[in-house]
C-alpha positions as CSV (number, residue, x, y, z in Angstrom):
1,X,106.6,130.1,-95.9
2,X,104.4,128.3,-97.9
3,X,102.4,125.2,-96.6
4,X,102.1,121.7,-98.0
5,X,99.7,121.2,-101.0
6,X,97.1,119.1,-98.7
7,X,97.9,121.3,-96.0
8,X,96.8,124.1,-97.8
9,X,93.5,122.4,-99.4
10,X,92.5,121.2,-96.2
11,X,92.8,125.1,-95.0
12,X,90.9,126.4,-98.1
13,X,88.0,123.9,-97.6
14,X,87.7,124.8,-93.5
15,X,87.8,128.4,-94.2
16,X,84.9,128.3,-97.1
17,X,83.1,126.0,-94.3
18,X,83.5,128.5,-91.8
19,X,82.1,131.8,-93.7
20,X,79.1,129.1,-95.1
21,X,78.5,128.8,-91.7
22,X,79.0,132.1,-90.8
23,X,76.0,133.6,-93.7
24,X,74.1,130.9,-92.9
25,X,71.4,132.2,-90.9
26,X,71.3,135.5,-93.0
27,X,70.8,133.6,-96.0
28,X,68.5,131.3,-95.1
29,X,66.2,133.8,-93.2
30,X,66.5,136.0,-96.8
31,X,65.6,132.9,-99.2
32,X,63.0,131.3,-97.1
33,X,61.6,133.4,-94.1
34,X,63.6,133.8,-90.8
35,X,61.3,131.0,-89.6
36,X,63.3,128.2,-91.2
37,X,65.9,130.1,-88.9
38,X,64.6,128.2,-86.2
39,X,64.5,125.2,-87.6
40,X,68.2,125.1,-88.3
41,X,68.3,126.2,-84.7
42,X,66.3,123.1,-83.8
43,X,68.7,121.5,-85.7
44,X,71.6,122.0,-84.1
45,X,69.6,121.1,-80.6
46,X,68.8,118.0,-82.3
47,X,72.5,117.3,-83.6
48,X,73.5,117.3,-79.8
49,X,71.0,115.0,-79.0
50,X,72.5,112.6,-81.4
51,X,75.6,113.1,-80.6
52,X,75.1,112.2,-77.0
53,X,72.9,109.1,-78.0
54,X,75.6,107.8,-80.5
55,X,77.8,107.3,-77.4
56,X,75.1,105.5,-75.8
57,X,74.2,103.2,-78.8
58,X,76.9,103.8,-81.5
59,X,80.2,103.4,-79.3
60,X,79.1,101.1,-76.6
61,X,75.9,99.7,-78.2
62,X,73.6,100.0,-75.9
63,X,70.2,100.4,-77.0
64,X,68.2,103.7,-75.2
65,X,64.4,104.3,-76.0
66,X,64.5,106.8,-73.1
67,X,66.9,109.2,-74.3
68,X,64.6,112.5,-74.8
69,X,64.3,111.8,-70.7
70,X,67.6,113.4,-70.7
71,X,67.1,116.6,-72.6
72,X,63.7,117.1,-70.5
73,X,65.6,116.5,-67.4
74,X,68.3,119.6,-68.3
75,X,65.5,122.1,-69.5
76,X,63.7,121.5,-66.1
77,X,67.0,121.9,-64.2
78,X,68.1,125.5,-66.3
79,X,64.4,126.6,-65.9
80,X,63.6,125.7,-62.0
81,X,66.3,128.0,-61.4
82,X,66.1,130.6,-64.1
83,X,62.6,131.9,-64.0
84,X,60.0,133.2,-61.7
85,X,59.2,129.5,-60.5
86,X,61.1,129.9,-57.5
87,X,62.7,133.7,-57.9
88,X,65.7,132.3,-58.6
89,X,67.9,133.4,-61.7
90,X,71.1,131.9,-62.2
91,X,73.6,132.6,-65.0
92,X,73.7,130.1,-67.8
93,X,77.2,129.9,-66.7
94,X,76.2,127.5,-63.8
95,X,73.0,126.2,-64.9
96,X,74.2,124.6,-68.6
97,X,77.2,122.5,-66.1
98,X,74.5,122.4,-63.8
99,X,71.9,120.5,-66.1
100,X,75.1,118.3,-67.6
101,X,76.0,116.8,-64.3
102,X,72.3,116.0,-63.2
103,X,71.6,114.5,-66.4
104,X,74.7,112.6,-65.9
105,X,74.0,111.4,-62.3
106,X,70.3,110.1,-63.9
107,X,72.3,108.3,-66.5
108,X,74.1,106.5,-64.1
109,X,70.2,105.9,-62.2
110,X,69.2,104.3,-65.3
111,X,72.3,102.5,-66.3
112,X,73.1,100.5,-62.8
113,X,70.0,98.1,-63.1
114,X,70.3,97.8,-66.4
115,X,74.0,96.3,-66.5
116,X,72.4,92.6,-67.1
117,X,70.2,93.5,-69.8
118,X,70.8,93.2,-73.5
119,X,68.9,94.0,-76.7
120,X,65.2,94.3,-76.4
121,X,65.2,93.9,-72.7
122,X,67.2,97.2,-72.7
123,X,65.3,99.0,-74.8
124,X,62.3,98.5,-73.0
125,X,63.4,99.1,-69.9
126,X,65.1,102.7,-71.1
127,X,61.7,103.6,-72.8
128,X,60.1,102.8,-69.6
129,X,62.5,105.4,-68.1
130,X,61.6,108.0,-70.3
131,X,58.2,107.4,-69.6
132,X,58.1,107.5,-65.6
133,X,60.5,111.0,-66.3
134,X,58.1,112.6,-68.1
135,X,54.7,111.2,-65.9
136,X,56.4,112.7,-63.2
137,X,57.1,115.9,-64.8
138,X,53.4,116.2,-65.9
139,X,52.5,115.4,-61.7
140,X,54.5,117.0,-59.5
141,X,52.7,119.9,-59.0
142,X,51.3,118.4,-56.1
143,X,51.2,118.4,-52.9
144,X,54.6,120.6,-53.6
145,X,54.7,122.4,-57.0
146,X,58.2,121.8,-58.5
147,X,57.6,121.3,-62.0
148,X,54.2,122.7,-62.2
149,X,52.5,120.3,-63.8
150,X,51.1,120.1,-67.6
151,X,51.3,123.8,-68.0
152,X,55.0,124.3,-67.8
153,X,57.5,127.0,-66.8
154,X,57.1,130.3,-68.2
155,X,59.6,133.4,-68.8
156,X,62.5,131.5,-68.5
157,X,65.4,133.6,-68.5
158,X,67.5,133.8,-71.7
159,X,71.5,133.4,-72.1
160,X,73.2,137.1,-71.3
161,X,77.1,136.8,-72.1
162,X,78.1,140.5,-70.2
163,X,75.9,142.9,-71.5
164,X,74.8,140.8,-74.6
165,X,71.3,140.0,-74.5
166,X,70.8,136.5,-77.1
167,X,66.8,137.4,-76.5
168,X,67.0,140.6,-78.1
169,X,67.6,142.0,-81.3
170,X,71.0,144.4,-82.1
171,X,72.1,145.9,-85.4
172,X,75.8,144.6,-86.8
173,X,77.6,146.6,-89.3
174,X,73.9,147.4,-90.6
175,X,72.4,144.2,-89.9
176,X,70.2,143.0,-87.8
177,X,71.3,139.6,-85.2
178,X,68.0,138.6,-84.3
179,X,67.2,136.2,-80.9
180,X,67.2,133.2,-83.7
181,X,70.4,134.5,-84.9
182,X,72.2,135.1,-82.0
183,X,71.2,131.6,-80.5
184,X,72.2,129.5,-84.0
185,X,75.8,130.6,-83.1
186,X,75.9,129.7,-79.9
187,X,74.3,126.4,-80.8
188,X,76.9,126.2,-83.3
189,X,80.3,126.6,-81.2
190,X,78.1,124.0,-78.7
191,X,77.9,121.5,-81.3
192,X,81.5,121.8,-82.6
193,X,82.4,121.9,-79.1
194,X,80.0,118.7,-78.7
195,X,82.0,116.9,-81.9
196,X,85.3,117.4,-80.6
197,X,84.8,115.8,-77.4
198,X,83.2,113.1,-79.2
199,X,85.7,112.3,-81.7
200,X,87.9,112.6,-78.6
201,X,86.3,110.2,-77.0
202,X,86.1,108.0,-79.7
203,X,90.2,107.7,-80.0
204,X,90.9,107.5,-76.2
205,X,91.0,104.4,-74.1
206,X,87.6,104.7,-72.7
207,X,86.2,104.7,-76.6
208,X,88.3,101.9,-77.5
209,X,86.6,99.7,-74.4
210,X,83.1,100.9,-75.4
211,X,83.9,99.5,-78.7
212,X,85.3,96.4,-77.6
213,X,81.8,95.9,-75.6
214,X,79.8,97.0,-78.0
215,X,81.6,94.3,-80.7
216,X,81.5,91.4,-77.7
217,X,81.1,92.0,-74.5
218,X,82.1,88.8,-73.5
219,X,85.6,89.0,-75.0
220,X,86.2,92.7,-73.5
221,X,85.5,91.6,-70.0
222,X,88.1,88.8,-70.3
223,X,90.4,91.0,-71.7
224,X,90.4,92.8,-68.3
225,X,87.6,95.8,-69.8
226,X,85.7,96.3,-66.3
227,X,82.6,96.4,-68.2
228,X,80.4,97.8,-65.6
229,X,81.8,100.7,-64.9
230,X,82.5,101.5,-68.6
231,X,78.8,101.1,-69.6
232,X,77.9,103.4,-66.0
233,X,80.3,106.2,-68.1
234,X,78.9,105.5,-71.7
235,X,75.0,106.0,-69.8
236,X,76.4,109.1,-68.0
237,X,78.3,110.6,-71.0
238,X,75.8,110.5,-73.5
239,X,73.2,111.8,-70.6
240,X,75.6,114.8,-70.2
241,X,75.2,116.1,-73.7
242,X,71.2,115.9,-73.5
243,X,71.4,117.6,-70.0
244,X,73.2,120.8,-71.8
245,X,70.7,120.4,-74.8
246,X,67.8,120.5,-73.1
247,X,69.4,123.4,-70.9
248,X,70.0,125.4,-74.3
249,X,66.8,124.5,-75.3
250,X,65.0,125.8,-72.4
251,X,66.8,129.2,-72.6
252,X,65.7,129.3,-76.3
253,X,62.1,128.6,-76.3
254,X,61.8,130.8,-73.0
255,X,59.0,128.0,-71.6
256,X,59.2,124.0,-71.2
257,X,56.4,121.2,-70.6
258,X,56.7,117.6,-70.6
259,X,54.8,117.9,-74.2
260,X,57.8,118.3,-75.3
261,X,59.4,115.2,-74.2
262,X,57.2,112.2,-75.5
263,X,58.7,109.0,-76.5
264,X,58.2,109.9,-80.4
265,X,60.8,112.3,-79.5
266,X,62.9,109.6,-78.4
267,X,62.5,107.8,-81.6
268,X,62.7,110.4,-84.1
269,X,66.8,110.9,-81.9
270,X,67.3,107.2,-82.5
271,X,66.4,106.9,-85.8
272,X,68.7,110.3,-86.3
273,X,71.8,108.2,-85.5
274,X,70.4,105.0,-87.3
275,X,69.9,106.9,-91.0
276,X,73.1,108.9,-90.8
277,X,75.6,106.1,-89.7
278,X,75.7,104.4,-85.7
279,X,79.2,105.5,-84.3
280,X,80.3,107.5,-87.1
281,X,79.8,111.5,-85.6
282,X,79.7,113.1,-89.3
283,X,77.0,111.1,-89.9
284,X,74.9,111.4,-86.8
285,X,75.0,115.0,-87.6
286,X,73.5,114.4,-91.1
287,X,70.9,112.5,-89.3
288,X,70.0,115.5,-87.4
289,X,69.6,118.0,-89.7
290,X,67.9,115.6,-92.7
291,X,65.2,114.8,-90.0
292,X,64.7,118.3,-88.5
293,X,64.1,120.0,-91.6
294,X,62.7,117.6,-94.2
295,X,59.9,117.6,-92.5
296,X,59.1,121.3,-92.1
297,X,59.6,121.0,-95.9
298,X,56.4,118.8,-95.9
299,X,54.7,121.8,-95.2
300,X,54.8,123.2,-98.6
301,X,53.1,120.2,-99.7
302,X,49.3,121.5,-98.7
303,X,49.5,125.2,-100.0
304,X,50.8,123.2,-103.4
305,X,48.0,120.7,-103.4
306,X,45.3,123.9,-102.9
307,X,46.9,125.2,-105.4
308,X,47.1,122.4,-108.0
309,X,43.8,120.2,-107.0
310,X,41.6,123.0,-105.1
311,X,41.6,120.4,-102.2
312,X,44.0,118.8,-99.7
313,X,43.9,115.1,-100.8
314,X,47.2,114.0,-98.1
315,X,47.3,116.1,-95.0
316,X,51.4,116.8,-94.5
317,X,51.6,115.4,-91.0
318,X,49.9,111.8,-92.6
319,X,52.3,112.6,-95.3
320,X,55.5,113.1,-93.1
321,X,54.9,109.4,-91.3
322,X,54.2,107.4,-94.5
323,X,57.7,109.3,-96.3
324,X,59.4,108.3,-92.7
325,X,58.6,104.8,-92.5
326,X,59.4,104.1,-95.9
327,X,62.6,106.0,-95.7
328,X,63.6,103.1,-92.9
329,X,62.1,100.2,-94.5
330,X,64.4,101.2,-97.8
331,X,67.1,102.4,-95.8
332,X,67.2,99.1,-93.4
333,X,67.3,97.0,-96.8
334,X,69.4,99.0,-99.0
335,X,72.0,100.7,-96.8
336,X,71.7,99.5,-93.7
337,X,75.3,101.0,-92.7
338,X,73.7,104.5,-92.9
339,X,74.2,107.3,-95.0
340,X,77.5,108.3,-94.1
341,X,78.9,105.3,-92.0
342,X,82.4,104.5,-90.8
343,X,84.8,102.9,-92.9
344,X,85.0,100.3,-90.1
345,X,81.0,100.2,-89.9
346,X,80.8,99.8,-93.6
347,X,82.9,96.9,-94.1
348,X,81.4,95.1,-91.1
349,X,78.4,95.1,-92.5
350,X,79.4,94.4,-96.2
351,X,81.2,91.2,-94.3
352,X,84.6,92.5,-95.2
353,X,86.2,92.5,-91.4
């Protein structure tokens, strides 16, 4: 039985995308070193992130500063109880639900004072949150130590599926599945997993009310949208998929501290969703993965001006923030839809709807 002409592109083009995906990590790590490896790994990570913030600001619009409070709260719940810290070692199994749900019920925390604010009052109040989350990571170490303080959680137990080991390295028809390699594709089904229940979300009632709040509040709630609770969900959704980020994370790195939750982090997530196109998932992905590795590309750049000048005239990390900044100010002017918007998104802004 032969299928449809469309039917049967569309099949060709998911199966090439599926074996790209598939030699991806192998590829890479043979071009350019299995450390840029991790950084599609830190990708992915990152394209969860977005994806849980793009509910938050895309769908319903509601501005969050704090979000990086989210992804620090999971890897503190997976690593609490999945390393020495308390002699407890969970399975992943319950920890990664474990970490969604807490995040979640935080999301609500922040969301139910903030059901009056708007805008700039928001946003401030959000990146206020993410700042008290990670003060009191870095100081509760005392008088009971539960996060222990500045200098983090250590050994942190890695994901074991049965008898599979993601921290250690095993040989495949003759190849080697490094810890990177085993991780990137369970990162991967959790991102695919993460973009279907986005897109799901997107098309159901619920998504439809976040977008009628996002487009005027106003008008939704006299429409019969009980707004409240539909911005509580939209806090507590996009919480969820930090919460199992930041659990993933933890596992991954094998040790957390709140360095690795500042408010820049926060920003770099927002601005992910902002360049690759606010509600559209596609392009919140994009987002991710332009701003995780372009600049560990950067890096290149001082070997090459050694190489060519005999000095380093720009260090890269100056370098990265002036290329970043300018990238917005061009991208706020020029396309301020994003990279890859929504149709709907587009024509809004071209003041065609």
């Amino acid at each position: 039985m032969r299928l449809p002409a469309s039917q049967a592109g569309k099949l060709a083009v998911f199966t090439a995308l599926a074996l790209l995906l598939a030699v991806l990590p192998f590829g890479t790590e043979a071009l350019l070193g299995r450390s840029w490896v991790r950084v599609i790994d830190g990708a992915l990570l990152f394209s969860m992130l977005a994806i849980g913030l793009n509910v938050v600001v895309g769908y319903a619009g509601l501005l969050d500063l704090g979000f990086i409070a989210f992804f620090g709260i999971g890897a503190y719940s997976y690593s609490l109880l999945a390393s020495p810290q308390f002699g407890l070692h969970y399975p992943f199994w319950v920890l990664l639900p474990l970490g969604a749900v807490v995040a979640g019920l935080f999301g609500v925390i922040l969301g139910a004072p903030t059901l009056r604010l708007r805008g700039d009052y928001l946003a401030i109040v959000t990146l206020g949150f993410g700042e008290i989350i990670r003060i009191f990571l870095v100081n509760l170490n005392r008088p009971f130590n539960l996060t222990n303080g500045p200098q983090g959680i250590t050994l942190i137990d890695p994901i074991r599926i049965g008898g599979f080991d993601l921290s250690k390295t095993y040989e495949v028809f003759g190849m080697k599945v490094a810890a990177v390699h085993s991780y990137y594709f369970l990162f991967l089904l959790c991102v695919i997993a993460s973009i279907i229940l986005s897109l799901r979300l997107e098309n159901s009632r619920i998504g439809r009310a976040w977008i009628a709040i996002r487009e005027d509040e106003v008008a939704a709630k006299a429409m019969g949208i009980n707004t409240r609770n539909i911005k509580l969900l939209a806090f507590a959704m996009g919480a969820s998929f930090g919460g199992v980020s930041g659990g993933l994370f933890a596992s991954f790195q094998g040790f957390v501290s709140p360095e690795s939750f500042k408010l820049m982090d926060s920003i770099m997530i927002v601005c992910m969703v902002v360049l690759g196109g606010m509600g559209h998932v596609p392009g919140v992905v994009l987002g991710a993965i332009l701003l995780t590795a372009l600049p560990e590309g950067l890096r290149y750049v001082q070997p090459l001006q050694q190489s060519l000048f005999g000095r380093v005239y720009v260090d890269p990390a100056d370098l990265r923030m002036l290329l970043f900044g300018l990238a917005l100010v061009l991208m706020m002017r020029f396309r301020p839809q994003g990279l890859w918007p929504s149709k709907r998104r587009e024509h809004e802004l071209k003041g065609e709807a």
